[in-house]
C-alpha positions in Angstrom: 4.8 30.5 -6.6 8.0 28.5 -6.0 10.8 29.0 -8.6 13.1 25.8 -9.1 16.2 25.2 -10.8 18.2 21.8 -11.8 20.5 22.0 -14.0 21.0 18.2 -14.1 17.6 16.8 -15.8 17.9 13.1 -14.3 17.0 14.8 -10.7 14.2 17.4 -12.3 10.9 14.7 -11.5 11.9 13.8 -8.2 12.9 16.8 -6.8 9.9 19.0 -8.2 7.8 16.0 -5.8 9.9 16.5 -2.8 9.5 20.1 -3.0 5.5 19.5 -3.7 5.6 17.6 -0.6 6.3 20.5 1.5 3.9 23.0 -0.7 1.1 21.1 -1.9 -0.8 23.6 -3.1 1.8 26.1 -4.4 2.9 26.1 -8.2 6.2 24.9 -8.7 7.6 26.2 -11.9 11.5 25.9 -13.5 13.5 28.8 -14.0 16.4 29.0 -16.6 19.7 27.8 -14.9 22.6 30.4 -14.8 25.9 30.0 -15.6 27.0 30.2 -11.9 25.0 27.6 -10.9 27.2 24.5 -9.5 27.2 21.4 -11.5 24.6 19.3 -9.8 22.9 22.1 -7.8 19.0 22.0 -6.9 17.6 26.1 -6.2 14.2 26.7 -4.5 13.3 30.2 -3.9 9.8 30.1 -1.7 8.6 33.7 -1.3 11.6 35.3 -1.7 14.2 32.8 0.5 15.9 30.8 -2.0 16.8 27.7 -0.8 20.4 26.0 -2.4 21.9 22.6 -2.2 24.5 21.6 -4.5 27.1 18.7 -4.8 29.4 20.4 -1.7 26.4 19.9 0.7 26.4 16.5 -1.0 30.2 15.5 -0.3 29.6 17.2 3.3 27.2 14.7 3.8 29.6 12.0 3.5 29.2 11.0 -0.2 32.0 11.4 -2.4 31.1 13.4 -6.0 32.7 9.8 -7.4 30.6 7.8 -5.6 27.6 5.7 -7.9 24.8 7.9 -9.2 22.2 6.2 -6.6 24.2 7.5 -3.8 24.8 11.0 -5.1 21.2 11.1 -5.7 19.7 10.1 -2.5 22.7 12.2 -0.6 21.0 15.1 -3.0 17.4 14.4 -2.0 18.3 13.8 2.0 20.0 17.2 2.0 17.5 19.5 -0.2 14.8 17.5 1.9 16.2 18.9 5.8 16.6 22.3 4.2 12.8 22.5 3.5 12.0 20.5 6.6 14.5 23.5 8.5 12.7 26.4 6.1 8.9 24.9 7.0 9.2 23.5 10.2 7.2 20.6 9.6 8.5 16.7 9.1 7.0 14.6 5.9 5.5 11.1 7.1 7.2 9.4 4.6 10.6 11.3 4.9 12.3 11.5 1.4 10.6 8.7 -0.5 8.7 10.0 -2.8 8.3 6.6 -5.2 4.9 5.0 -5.2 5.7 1.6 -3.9 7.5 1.8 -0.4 6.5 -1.3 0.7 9.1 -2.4 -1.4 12.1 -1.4 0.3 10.5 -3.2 3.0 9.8 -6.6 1.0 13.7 -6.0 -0.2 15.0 -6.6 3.2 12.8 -9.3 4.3 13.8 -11.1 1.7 17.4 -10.2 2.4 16.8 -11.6 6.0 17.1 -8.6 7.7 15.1 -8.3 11.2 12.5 -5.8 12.0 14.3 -3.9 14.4 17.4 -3.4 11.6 14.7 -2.3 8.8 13.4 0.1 11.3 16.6 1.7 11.9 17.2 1.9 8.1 13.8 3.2 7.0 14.3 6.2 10.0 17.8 6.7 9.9 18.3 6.5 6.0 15.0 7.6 4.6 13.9 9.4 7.1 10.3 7.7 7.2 8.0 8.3 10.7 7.9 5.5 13.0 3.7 4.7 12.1 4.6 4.5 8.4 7.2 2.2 9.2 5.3 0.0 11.4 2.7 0.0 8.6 4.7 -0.8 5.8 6.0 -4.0 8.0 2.5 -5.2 7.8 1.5 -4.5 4.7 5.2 -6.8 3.7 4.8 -9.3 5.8 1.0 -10.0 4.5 1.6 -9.6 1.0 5.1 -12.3 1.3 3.0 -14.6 2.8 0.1 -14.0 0.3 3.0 -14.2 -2.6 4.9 -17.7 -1.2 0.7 -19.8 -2.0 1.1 -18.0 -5.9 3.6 -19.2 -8.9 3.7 -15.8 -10.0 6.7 -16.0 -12.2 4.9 -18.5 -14.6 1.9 -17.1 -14.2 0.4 -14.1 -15.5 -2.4 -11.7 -15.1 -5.1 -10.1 -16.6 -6.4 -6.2 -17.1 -8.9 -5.0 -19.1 -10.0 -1.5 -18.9 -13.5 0.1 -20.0 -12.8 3.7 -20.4 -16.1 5.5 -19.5 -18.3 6.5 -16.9 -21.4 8.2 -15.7 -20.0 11.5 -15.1 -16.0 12.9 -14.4 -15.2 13.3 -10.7 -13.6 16.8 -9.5 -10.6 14.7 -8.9 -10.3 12.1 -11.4 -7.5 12.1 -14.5 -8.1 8.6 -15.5 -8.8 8.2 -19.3 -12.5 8.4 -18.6 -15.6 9.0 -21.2 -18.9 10.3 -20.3 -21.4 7.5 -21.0 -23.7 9.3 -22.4 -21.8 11.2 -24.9 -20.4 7.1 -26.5 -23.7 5.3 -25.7 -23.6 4.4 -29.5 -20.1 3.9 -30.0 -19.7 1.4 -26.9 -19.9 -1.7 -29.4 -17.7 -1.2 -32.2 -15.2 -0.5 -28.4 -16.4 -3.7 -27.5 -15.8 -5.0 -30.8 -12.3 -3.7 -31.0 -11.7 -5.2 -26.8 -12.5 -8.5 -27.7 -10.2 -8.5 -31.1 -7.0 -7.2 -28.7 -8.4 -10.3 -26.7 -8.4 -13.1 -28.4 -5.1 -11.8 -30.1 -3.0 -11.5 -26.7 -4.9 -15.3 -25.8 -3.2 -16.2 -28.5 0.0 -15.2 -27.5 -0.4 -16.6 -24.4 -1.1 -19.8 -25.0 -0.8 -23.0 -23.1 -0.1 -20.4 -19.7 -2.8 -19.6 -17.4 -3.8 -16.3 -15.6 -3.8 -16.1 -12.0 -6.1 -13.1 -11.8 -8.2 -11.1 -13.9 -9.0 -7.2 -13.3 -11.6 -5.6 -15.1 -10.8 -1.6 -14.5 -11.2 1.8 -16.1 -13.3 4.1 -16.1 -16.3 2.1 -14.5 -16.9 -1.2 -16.5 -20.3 -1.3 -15.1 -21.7 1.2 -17.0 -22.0 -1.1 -20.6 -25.4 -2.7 -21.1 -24.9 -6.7 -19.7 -25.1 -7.7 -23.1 -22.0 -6.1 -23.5 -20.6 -7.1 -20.5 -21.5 -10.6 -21.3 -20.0 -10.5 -24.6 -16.6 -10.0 -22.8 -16.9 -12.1 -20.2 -17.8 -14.7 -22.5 -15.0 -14.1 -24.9 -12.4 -14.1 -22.2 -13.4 -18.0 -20.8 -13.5 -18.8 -24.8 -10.5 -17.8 -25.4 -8.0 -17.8 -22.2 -7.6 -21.1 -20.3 -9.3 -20.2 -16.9 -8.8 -23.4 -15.0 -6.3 -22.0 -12.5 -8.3 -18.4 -12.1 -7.7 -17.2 -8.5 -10.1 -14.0 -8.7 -11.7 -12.7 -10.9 -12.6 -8.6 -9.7 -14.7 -6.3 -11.6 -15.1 -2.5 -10.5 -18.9 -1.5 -10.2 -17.6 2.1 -8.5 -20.2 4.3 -9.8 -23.5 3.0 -7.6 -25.5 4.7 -10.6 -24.3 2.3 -13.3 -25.3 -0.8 -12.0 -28.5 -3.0 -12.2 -29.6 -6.1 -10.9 -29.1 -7.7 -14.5 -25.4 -6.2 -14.4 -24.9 -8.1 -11.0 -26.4 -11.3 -12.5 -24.2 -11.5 -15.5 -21.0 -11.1 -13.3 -21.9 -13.8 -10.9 -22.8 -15.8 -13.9 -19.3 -15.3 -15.4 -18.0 -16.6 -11.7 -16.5 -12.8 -10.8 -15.4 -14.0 -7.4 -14.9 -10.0 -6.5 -16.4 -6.4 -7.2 -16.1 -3.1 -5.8 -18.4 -0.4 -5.4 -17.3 2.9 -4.6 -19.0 5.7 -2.5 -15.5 8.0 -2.2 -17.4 9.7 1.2 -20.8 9.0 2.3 -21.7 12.8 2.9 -24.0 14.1 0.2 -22.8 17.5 0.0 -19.1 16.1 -0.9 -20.8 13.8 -3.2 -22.0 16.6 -5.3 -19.4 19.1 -5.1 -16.9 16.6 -6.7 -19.4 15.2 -9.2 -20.6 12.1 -8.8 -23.9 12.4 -9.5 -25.7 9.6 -7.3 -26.8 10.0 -3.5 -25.7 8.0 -0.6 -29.0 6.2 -0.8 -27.6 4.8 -4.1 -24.7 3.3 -2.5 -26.5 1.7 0.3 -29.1 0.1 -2.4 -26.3 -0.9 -5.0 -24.0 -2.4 -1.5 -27.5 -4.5 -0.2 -28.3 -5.5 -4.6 -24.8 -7.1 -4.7 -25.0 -9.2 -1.7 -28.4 -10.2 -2.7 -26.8 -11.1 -6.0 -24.6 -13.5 -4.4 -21.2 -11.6 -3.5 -19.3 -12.2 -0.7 -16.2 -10.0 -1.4 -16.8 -6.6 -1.9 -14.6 -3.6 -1.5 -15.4 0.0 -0.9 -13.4 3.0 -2.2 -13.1 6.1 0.2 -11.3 9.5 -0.5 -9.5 11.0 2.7 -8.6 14.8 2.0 -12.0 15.6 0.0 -12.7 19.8 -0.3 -14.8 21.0 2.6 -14.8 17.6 4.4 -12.7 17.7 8.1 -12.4 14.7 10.8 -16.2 14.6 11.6 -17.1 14.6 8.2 -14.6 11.2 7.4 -16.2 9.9 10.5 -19.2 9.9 9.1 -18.5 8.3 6.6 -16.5 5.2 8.2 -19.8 4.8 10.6 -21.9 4.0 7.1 -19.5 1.6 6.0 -18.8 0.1 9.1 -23.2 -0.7 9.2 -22.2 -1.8 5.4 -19.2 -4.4 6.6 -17.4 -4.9 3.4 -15.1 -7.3 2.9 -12.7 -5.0 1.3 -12.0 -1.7 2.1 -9.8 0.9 0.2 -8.8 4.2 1.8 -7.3 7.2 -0.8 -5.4 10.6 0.0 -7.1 12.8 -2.4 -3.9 13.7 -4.7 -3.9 17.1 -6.8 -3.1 15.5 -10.4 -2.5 17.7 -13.4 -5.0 16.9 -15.6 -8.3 16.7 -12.6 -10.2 19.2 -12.8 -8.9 19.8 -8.9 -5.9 21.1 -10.3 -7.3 23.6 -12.5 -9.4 25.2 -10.0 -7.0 24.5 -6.5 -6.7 27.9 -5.6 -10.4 28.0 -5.2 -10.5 24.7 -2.8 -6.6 24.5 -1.5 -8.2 26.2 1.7 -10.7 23.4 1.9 -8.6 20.3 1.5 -7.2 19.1 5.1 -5.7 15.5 5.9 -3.7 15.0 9.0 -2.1 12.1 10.4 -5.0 12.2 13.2 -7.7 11.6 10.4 -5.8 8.4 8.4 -4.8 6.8 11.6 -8.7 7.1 12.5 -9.8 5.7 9.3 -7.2 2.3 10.2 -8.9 2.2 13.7 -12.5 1.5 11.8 -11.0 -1.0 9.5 -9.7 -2.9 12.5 -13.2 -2.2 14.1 -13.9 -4.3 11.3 -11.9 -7.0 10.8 -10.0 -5.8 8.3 -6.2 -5.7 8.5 -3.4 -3.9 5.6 -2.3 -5.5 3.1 -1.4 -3.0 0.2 -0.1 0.0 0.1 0.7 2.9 -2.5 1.2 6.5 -2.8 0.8 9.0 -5.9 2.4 12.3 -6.6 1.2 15.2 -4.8 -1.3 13.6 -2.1 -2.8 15.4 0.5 -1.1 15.9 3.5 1.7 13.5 2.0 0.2 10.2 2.8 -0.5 7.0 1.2 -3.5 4.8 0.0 -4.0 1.5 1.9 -5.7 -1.5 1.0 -7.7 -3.4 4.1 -9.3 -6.7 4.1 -10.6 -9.6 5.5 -8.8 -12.8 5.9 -8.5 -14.6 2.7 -10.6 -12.2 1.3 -7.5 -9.7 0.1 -7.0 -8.4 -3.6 -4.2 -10.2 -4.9 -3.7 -8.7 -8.2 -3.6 -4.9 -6.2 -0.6 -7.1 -4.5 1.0 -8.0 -8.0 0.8 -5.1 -9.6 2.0 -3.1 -6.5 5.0 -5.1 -5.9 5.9 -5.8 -9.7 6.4 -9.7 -9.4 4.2 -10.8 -12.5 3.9 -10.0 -15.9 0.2 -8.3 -16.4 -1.3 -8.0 -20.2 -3.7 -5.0 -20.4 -5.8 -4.6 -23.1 -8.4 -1.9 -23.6 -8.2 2.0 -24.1 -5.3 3.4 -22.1 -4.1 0.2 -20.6 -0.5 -0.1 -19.9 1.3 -3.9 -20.1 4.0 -4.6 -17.5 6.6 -7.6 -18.8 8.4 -8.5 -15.7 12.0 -10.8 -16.4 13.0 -10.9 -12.9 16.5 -12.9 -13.7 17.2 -9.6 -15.5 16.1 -7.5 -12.8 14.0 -5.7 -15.9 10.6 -4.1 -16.3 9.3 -3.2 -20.0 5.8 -1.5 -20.4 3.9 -1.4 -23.4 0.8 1.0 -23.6 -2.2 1.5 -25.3 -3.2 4.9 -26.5 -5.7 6.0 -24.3 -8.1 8.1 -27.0 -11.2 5.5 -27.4 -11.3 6.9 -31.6 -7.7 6.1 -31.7 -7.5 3.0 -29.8 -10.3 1.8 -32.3 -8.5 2.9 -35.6 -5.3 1.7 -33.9 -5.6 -1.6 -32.6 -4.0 -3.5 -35.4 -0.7 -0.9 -35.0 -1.3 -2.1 -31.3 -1.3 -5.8 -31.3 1.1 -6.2 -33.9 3.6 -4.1 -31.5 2.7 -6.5 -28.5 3.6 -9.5 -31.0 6.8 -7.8 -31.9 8.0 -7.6 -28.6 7.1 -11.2 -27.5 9.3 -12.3 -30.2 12.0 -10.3 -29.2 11.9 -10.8 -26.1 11.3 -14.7 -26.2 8.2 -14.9 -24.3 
């Protein structure tokens, strides 16, 4: 148990990460401040060692208690973050950032005109950020600025629709997620309800056209292709497709799709799709819960080229209970005889609401990722001529990593790029989906969410899309 106090709420979130950082699998819980507690103090006390920075460590630092709120902040995080590096004797690959789009900071300076060598010295130096991680978030800039110069992204916009159930729930998973089963007969009147939210937002965006379309959830896969052809049909009816760059559906679950599913896609011209084995050892594969073989993947892979696609991506998990280096070796030889075009490698992260969370103390011994293992799993995707180009990190990931997105040549996932770097405006519709407004003069973001209960979002939806017309009214759209 690690017992932490703030007693200035605007640094609660990101220091509770930090601190997770270090102790992945220990509960980190708040204690009541005390009245001797300096203003702007952060207390850890791990097994009995209480660990204290407050605003004098700050101003020792070199940052004055006057100085902006950014630099207090990150003087505050770069000091509580070498006490635990001095109390656990380990360094963090990504130093103190604890944000989920680093690539950012990197994209910032490019565009600033700053040379590699100066970012380098900025990303060690001020945040503290390993030489590899550095070297990889270079990359990962430099391909998605070159991606970004060949799109209009500021008058464009993009697309997300979200299908909120699947087969079964993964071990891991805390996506709003429905077991398939359980809404087999309420999956119309959802549909129903999706395609009303659809044509309303078309109308609201009319006379602009998307540049990509992502169809997410959940696995959208598992609705019959009637139903799936209903939506695809309704989005060309109503949303002026003409300058469509990709169009990417996720067929993750290898158990939910059918030869018919894979014909009505390429029908609708989905230019992309991904499907998702997470590992490629069966005994992971069932501990976790998804509740198809390895087989299955192979068969669904070999169905979709047969169907006619020619970008596929692959999902993997990095950091999966009970599975060491051999074990993700393994799984990057299948893929590599699979050669997708795409390929998308996670650090499991510990989120609050998975089922991993509940029961960590039961597999925290079993979880390892080390530096050794992700670096391995980049050395395959070169193997196959797949290069970075995305990156991202969550909250509380194994071994403090990051996800990465590798791919082919032309083949690369540009709305993973836009939503990542948070150049475009992206209209989500669907249970749970979250609408980013991006007015880039103003340096401003607005989000705008769907509740993410399927009974509510149903009930709900005119409360909904009368909220989304409000703000495009507002806000001059």
């Amino acid at each position: 148990m690690i017992l932490m106090s703030v007693n200035n709420q605007e640094y609660y979130d990101e220091v509770r990460v930090l601190i997770k950082a270090f102790h992945p699998f220990t509960a980190v819980e708040a204690k009541t401040t005390t009245e001797d507690v300096v203003e702007k103090t952060v207390c850890v006390t791990v097994e009995g060692r209480q660990i204290s920075v407050s605003i004098n460590d700050v101003i020792l630092n070199g940052v004055a208690e006057d100085d902006s709120k950014k630099e207090v902040y990150h003087a505050l995080k770069t000091t509580l973050y070498q006490a635990l590096e001095k109390d656990t004797g380990k360094e963090l690959p990504w130093g103190i950032l604890t944000g989920v789009r680093p690539t950012k900071i990197v994209m910032g300076m490019l565009e600033e005109g700053k040379m590699q060598d100066e970012i380098r010295l900025v990303m060690r130096d001020k945040y503290r950020v390993s030489q590899r991680k550095t070297d990889l978030s270079l990359k990962v800039a430099e391909r998605e600025q070159m991606l970004l110069k060949k799109l209009d992204y500021e008058k464009g916009f993009s697309i997300y629709i979200g299908i909120p159930f699947c087969p079964t729930t993964c071990l891991y998973c805390s996506f709003t997620s429905y077991p398939i089963a359980a809404w087999k007969k309420r999956t119309d009147e959802y549909v129903d309800a999706l395609l009303c939210e659809m044509k309303a937002m078309a109308e609201l965006f009319k006379g602009r056209k998307p540049d990509t379309v992502y169809f997410g959830g959940g696995t959208p896969t598992t609705l019959e292709p009637e139903q799936l052809d209903r939506i695809l049909s309704g989005l060309e009816e109503w949303f002026d497709l003409s300058g469509l760059k990709e169009l990417t559906v996720e067929a993750g679950r290898p158990d939910s799709v059918t030869r018919e599913k894979f014909l009505v896609l390429k029908k609708h011209g989905v230019t992309r799709i991904s499907i998702n084995p997470q590992t490629m050892n069966q005994k992971t594969l069932d501990l976790i819960g998804r509740r198809h073989t390895v087989e299955q993947v192979r068969e669904a892979f070999y169905l979709a080229r047969e169907c006619g696609f020619d970008n596929i991506n692959m999902d993997l998990i990095v950091g999966l209970p009970g599975e060491n280096q051999e074990d993700v070796r393994h799984t990057m030889e299948e893929v590599k005889k699979l050669s997708p075009e795409n390929l998308t490698v996670h650090s499991l992260a510990i989120k609050r609401a998975a089922a991993l969370n509940l029961w960590k103390d039961k597999f925290s011994g079993s979880i390892h990722n080390t530096d050794e293992i992700i670096e391995m799993t980049a050395q395959y995707a070169g193997q196959m001529g797949l290069n970075p180009y995305y990156l991202y990190r969550q909250k509380n990931m194994a071994g403090n990593f990051e996800n990465v997105g590798y791919a082919k040549n032309s083949m690369e996932g540009l709305y993973n790029i836009l939503i990542m770097e948070e150049r475009q405006s992206i209209i989500a519709m669907g249970a749970g989906g979250s609408s980013k407004f991006v007015f880039p003069e103003e340096n401003r973001i607005e989000r705008i969410e769907n509740v993410k209960d399927v009974n509510h979002y149903i009930g709900r939806l005119d409360e909904m899309i009368e909220r989304k017309k409000k703000f495009f009214v507002e806000n001059n759209i």
